[in-house]
C-alpha positions as CSV (number, residue, x, y, z in Angstrom):
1,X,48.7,16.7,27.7
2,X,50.7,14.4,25.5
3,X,50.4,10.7,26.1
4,X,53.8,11.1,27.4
5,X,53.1,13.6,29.9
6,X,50.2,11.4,31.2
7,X,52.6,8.4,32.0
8,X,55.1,10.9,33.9
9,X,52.2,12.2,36.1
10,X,50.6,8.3,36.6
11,X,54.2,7.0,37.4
12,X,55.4,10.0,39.6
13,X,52.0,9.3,41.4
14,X,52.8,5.4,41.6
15,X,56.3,6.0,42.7
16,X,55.4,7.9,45.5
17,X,52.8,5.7,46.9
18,X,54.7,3.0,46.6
19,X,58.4,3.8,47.2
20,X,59.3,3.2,50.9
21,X,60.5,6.4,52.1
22,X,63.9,4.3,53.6
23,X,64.2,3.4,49.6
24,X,64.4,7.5,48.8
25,X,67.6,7.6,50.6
26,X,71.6,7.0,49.7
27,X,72.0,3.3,49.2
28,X,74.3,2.2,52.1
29,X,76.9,-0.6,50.5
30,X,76.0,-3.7,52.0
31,X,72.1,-2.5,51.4
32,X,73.1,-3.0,47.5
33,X,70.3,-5.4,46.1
34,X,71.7,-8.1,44.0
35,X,69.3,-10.9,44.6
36,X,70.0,-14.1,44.3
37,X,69.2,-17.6,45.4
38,X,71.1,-16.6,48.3
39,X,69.6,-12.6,48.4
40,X,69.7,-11.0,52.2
41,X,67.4,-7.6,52.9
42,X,68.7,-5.9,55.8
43,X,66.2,-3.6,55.7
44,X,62.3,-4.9,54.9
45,X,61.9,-2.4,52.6
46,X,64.2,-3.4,50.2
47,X,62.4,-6.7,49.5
48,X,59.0,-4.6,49.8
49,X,60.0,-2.1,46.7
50,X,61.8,-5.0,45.1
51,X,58.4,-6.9,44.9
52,X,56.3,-4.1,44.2
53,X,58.5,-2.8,41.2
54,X,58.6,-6.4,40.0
55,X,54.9,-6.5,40.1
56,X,54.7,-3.8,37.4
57,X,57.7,-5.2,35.4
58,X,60.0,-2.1,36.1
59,X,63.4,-3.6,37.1
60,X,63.1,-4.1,33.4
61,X,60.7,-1.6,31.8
62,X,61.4,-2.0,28.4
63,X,61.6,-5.9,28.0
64,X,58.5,-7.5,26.5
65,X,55.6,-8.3,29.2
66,X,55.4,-11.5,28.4
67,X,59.1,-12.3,29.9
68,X,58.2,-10.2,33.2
69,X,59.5,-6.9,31.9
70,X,57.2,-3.5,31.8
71,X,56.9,-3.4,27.9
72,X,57.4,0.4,28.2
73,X,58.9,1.8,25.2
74,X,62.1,4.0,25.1
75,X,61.0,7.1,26.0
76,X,58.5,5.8,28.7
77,X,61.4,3.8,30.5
78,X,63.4,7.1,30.1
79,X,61.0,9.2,31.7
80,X,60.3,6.5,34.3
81,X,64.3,7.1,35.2
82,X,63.9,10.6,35.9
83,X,60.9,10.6,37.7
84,X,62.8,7.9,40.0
85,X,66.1,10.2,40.3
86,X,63.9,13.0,40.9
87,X,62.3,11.3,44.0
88,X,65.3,9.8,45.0
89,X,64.3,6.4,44.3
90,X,66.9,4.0,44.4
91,X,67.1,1.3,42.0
92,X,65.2,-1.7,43.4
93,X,67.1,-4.4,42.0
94,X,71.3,-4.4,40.5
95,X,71.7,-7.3,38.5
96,X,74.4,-8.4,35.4
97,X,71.5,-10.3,34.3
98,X,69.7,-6.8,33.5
99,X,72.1,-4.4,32.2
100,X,74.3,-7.3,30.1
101,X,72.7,-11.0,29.7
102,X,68.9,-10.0,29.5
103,X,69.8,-7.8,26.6
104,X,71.4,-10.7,24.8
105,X,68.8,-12.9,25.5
106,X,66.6,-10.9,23.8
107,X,68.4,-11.0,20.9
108,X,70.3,-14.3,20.5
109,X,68.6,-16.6,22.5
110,X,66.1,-18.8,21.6
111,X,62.3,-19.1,23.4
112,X,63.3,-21.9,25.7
113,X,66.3,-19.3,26.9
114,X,63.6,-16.4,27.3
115,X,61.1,-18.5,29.3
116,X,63.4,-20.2,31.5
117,X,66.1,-17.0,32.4
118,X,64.5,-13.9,31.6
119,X,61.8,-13.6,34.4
120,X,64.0,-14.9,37.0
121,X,66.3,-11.9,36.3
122,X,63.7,-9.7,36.6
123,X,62.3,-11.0,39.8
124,X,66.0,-10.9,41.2
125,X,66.0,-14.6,41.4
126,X,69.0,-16.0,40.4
127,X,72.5,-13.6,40.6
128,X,75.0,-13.7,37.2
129,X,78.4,-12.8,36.9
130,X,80.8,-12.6,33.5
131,X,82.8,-15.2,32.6
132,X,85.1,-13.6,29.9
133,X,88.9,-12.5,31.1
134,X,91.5,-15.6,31.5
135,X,94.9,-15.0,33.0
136,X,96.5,-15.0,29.5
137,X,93.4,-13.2,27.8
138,X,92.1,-10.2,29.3
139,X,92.3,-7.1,26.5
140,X,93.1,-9.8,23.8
141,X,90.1,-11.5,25.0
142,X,89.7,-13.2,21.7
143,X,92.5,-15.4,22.9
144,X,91.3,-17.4,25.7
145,X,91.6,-21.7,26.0
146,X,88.6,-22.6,28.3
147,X,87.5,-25.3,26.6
148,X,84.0,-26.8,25.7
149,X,84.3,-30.3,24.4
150,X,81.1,-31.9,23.3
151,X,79.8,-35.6,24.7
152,X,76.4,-36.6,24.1
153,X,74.5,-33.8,24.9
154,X,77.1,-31.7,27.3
155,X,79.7,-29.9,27.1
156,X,82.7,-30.6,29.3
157,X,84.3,-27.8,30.3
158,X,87.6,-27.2,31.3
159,X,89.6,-23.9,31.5
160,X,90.6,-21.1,34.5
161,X,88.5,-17.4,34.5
162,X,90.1,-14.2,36.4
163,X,88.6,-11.0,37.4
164,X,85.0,-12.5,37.5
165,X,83.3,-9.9,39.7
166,X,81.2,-11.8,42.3
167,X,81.7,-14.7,41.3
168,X,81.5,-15.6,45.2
169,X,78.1,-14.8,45.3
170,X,76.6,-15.9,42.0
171,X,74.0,-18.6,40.7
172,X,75.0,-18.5,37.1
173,X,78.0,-17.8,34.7
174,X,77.3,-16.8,31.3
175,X,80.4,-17.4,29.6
176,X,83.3,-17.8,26.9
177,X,84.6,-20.7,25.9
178,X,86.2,-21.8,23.0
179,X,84.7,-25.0,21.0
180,X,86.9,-25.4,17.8
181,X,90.7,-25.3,18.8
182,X,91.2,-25.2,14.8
183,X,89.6,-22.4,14.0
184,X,90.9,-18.5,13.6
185,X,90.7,-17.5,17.4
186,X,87.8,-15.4,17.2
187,X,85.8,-18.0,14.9
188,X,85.9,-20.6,17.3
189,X,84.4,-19.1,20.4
190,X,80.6,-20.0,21.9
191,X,78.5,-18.1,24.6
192,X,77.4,-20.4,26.9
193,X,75.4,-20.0,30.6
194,X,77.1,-22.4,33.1
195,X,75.1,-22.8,36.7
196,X,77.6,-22.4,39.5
197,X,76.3,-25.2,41.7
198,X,77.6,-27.9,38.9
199,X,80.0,-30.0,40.2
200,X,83.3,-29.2,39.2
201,X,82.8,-24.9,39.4
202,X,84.7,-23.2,41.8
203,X,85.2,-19.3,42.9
204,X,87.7,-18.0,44.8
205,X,88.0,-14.6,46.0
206,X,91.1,-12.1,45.1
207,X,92.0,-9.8,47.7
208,X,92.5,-6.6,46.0
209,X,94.8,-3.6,47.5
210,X,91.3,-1.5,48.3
211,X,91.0,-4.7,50.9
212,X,88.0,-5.5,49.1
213,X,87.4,-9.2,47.6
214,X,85.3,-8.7,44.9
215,X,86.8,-10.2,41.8
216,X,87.3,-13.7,41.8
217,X,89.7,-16.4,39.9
218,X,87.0,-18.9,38.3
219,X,87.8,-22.6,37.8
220,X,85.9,-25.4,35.3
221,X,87.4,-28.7,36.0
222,X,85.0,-31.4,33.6
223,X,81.9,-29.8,33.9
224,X,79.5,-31.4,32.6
225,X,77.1,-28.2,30.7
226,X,73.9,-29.0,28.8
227,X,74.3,-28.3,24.6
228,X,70.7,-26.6,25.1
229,X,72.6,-23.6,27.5
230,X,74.6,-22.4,24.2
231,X,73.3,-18.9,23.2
232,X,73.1,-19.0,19.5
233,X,75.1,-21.1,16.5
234,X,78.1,-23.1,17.9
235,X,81.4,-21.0,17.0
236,X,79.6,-17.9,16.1
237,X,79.6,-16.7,19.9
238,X,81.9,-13.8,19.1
239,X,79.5,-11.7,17.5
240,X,77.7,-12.0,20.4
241,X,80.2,-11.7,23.2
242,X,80.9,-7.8,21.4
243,X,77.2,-7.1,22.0
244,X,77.0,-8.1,25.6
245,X,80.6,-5.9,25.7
246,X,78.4,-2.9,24.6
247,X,75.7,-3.3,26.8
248,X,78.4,-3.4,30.0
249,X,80.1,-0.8,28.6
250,X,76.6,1.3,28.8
251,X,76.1,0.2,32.4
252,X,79.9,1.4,33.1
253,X,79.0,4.6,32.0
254,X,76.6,5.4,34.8
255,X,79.9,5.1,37.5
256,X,79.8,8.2,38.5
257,X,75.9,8.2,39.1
258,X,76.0,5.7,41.3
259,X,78.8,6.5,43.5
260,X,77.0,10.3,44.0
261,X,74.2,8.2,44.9
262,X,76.3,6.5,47.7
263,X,78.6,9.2,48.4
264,X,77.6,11.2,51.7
265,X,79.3,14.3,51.0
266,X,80.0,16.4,47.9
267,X,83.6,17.3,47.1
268,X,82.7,20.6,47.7
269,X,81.6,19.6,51.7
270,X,84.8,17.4,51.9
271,X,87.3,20.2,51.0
272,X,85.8,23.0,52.6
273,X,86.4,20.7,56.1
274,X,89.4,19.2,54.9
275,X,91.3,22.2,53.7
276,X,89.3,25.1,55.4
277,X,87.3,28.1,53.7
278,X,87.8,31.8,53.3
279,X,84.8,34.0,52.6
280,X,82.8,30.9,52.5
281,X,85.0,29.4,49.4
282,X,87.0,26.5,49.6
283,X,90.4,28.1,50.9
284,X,93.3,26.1,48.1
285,X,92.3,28.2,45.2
286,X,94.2,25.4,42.6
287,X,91.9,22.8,44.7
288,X,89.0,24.8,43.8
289,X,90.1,25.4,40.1
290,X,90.5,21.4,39.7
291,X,86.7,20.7,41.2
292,X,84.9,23.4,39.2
293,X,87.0,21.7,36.3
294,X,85.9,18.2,37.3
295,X,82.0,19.6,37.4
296,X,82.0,21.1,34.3
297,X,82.9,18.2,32.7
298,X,80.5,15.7,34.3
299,X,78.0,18.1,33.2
300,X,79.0,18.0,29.3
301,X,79.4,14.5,29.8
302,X,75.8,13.8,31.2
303,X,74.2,16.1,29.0
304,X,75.9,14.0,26.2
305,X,74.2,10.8,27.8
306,X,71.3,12.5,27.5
307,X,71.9,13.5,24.1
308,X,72.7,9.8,22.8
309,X,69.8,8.1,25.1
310,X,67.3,10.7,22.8
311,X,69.4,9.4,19.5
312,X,69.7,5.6,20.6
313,X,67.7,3.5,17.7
314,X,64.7,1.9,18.5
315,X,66.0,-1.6,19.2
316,X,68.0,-0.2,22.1
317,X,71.3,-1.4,21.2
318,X,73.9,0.6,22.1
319,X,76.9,0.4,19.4
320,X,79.7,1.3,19.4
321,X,79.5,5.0,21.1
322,X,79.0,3.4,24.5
323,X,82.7,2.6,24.3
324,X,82.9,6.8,24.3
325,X,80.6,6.7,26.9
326,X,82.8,3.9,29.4
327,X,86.1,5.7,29.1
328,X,84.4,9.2,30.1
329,X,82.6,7.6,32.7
330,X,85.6,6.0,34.4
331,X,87.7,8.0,33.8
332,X,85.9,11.0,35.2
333,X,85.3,8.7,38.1
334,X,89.1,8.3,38.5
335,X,89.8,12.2,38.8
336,X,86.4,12.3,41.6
337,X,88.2,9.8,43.6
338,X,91.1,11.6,43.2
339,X,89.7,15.2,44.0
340,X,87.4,13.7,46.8
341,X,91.2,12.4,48.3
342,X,92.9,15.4,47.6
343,X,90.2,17.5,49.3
344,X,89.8,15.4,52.6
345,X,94.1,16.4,53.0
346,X,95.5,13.8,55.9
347,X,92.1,12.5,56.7
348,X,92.3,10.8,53.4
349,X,94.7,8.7,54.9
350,X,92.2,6.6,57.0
351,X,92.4,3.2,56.7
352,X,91.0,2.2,59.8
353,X,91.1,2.7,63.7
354,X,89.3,5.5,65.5
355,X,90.9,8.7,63.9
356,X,89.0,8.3,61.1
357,X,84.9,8.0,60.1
358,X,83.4,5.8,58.3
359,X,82.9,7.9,55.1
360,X,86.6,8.8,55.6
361,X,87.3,5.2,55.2
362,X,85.5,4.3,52.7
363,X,86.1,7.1,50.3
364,X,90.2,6.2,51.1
365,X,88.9,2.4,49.8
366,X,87.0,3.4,47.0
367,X,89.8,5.5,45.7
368,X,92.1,2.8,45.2
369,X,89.1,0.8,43.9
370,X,88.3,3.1,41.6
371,X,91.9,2.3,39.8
372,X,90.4,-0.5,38.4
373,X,87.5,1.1,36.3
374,X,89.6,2.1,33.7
375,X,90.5,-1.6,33.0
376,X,87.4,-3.8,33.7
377,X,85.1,-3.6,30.7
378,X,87.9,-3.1,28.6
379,X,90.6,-0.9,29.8
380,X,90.6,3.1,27.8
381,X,93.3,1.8,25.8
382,X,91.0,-0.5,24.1
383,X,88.2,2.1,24.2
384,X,90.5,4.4,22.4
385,X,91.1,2.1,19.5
386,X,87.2,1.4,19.2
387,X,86.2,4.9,19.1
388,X,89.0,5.6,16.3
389,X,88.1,2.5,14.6
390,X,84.4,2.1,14.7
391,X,82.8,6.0,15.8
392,X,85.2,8.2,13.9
393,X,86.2,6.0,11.0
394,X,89.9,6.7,11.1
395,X,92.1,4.4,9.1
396,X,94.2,1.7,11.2
């Protein structure tokens, strides 16, 4: 038995002694844990898995121990992943602080930045959100005018955010702002990490036409921001503002993972009530056609995660293929939605009221949510010039 081998059997045999069986089930939506100063566990055994997983350092498996991660190496924190999908494990904590800031941190910040941020992400202490898009900078992000004007040892900060997901809920910002009005627009910019109780922050929900409210517009009106929160050199906070970009646009690509997770019913279950069966078949043979097309090209796509996970270099930084990676992902998210509405016929038409069931509903929400994932992260546009630019080399 390979050392490997050993730490599969020793964690299968830890995950099931200590995963609540409640925490091997689908993850309702307002069970999702996102922690926080302001974190709420409606059921006791989310806050009992969250703690013991934290104890071991396995909301973050492969970050350094001596921050609060696991220090598992790749394959290790890979294998601990499929052991955990295998059970049925859901993830104990879901944090911007793991997938995007941590990962920065680890590379740009300095060891006062480590100390102070790193373990409370991974004990689900304090809830980030992104502070990049601005009304008149979303794919030309490189254009944005919050500015970061130094006094003493501050910054005051000034400038208007939009599309900041959760903003609502969150502790702290990490975010773009641009420090030298002089300079080439993308030479100019710093990365700094704002705390949303300052005086002067303020987040305000946008409806969207899903009827959910989770993006929010985000306002800095003179706050005042300690010089120590800037990540990195002063100016230079492009280079890092395109890492962080690749590490979301790694955590994008697991959309359609996590909605299976949540879902209820397959497509197949949905269209075989919605439109009927014949010999046990769903009944609409284009219907069928479009979902066997649909599966066979999730399962290329995640055997191609699979593939690049095996390939990723030993630093763990994604590069530029998890643009590829974010426009399959959403956009094969997109056609799911669309399949999972097309199979459920009129019922997909359920907004509320007592014609339709809750899965009805929400599938009918998340459909029109799902519009958006082919924008946030950078919409497929952009992806498409980034893979032709940067993955396949082709001239401009």
């Amino acid at each position: 038995m390979t050392s490997l081998d050993a730490f599969r059997t020793e964690s299968r045999q830890w995950l099931l002694a200590n995963c609540p069986a409640s925490m091997r089930t689908p993850m309702p939506d307002d069970e999702v844990p996102w922690g926080g100063r302001r974190a709420e566990f409606r059921n006791p055994d989310a806050k009992l898995w969250l703690d013991r997983m934290v104890e071991r350092g396995w909301t973050a498996p492969s970050w350094p121990r001596e921050y609060g991660g696991g220090g598992l190496s790749t394959e290790q924190a890979q294998v601990l992943a499929e052991e955990m999908r295998a059970l049925g494990c859901r993830a104990p904590l879901f944090s911007f602080g793991l997938t995007m800031l941590g990962p920065v941190l680890l590379e740009f910040g300095n060891e006062a930045q480590r100390r102070e941020h790193l373990p409370r992400i991974v004990r689900g202490e304090i809830r980030w959100c992104q502070g990049y898009s601005e009304p008149g900078a979303g794919s030309d992000l490189a254009s944005l005018s919050t500015r970061a004007v130094p006094e003493g040892e501050d910054f005051i900060i000034n400038g208007h955010k939009i599309w900041t997901s959760y903003a609502h809920y969150a502790d702290w910002i990490f975010c773009l702002v641009r420090t030298d009005p002089t300079a080439k627009k993308h030479e100019g910019i710093s990365f700094v990490l704002i705390d949303m109780a300052s005086p002067g922050v303020r987040a305000q929900p946008i409806r969207l036409i899903s009827g959910y409210s989770v993006f929010c517009e985000t306002f800095f009106e003179d706050v005042r921001v300690p010089q120590a929160n800037l990540v990195g050199e002063p100016n230079k906070g492009w280079t890092i503002a395109k890492r962080l970009l690749e590490h979301e646009r790694k955590s994008l690509a697991s959309f359609s993972d996590r909605h299976r997770e949540r879902s209820a019913r397959s497509l197949r279950e949905v269209a075989l009530q919605g439109v009927g069966a014949v010999d046990g078949r769903i009944a609409d043979p284009v219907l069928r056609d479009r979902i066997a097309a649909y599966e066979i090209d999730d399962t290329a796509f995640q055997l191609t995660r699979r593939r690049l996970a095996d390939e990723a270099s030993a630093d763990g930084r994604p590069g530029p293929a998890s643009a590829l990676m974010k426009l399959c992902a959403t956009e094969l998210n997109k056609r799911r939605m669309e399949l999972m509405v097309a199979s459920a016929g009129t019922q997909a038409l359920g907004w509320e009221g007592e014609g339709f069931n809750p899965d009805e509903i929400r599938e009918t929400r998340e459909w029109l949510r799902s519009k958006a994932n082919s924008i946030e992260g950078g919409t497929s546009e952009i992806q498409l010039n980034i893979i032709a630019k940067r993955v396949l080399g082709l001239p401009d």
